[in-house]
C-alpha positions as CSV (number, residue, x, y, z in Angstrom):
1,X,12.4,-5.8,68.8
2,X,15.6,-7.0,66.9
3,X,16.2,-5.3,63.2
4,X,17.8,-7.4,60.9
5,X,20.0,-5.6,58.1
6,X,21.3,-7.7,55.9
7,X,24.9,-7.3,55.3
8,X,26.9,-8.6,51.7
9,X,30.4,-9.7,52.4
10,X,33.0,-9.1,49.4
11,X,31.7,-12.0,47.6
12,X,28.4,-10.5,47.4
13,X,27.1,-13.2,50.3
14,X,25.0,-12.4,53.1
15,X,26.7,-12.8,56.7
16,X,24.4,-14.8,58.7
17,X,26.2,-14.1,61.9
18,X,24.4,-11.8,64.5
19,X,27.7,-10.6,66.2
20,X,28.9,-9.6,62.3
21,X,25.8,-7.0,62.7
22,X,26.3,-6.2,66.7
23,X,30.3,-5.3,65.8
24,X,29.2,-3.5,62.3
25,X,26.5,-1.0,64.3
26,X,28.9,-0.9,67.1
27,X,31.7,0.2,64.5
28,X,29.6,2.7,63.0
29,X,28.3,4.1,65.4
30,X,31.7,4.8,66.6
31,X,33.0,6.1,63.9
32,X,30.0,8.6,63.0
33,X,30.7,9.6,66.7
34,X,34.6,10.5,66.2
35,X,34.5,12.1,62.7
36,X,31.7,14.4,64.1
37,X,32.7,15.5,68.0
38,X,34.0,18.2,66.6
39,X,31.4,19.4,63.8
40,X,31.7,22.5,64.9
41,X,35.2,23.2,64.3
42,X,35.2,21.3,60.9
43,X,32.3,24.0,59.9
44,X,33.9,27.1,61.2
45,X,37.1,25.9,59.2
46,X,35.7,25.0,56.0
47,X,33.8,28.5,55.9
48,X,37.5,29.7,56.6
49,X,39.0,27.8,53.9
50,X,35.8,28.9,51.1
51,X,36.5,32.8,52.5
52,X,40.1,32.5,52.0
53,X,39.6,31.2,48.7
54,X,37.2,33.8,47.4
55,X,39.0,36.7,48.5
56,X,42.9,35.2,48.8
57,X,44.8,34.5,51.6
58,X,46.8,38.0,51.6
59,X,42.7,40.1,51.4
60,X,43.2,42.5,54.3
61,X,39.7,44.3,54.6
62,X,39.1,48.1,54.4
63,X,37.7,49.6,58.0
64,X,35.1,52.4,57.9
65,X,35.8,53.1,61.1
66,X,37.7,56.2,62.3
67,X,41.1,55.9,63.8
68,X,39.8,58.3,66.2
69,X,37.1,55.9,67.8
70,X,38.1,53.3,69.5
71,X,34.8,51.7,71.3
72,X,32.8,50.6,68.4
73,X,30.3,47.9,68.2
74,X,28.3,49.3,65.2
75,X,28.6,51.1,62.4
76,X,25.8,52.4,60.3
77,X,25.6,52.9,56.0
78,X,23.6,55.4,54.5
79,X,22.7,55.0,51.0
80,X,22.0,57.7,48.7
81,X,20.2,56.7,45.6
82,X,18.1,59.0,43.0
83,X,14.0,58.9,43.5
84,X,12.1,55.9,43.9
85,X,8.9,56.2,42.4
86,X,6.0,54.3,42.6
């Protein structure tokens, strides 16, 4: 089963050529499949480049860590807050 998409030329005419649609899929397709081989990478550095905005390039974060410890894979908060009443 063939699909036909019509496609408008600059003039606003409809190619009637079915290698025009072949060469315009294969195109496309090609080009979806180099701007996105590497989606991953273009995520990880636009979340870089939205940090670094929000908290500047030269933000060094605060550890709450002890200099003392030096094999840590958690760390653990504890909140105090008044009552909580029901």
């Amino acid at each position: 089963m063939k699909i036909r998409i019509p496609v408008l030329t600059a003039d606003n005419e409809i190619l009637k050529d079915e290698n025009v649609y072949v060469t315009l899929m294969e195109d496309g397709t090609a080009e979806f499949k180099d701007k996105t081989s590497d989606i991953d990478q273009q995520i990880e550095d636009e979340i870089d480049d939205m940090l670094d905005e929000i908290s500047g390039n030269d933000y060094t974060p605060v550890s709450f860590v002890s200099a003392d410890n030096k094999d840590i894979g958690l760390v653990q908060f504890a909140i105090r807050t008044d009552d909580i009443k029901k």
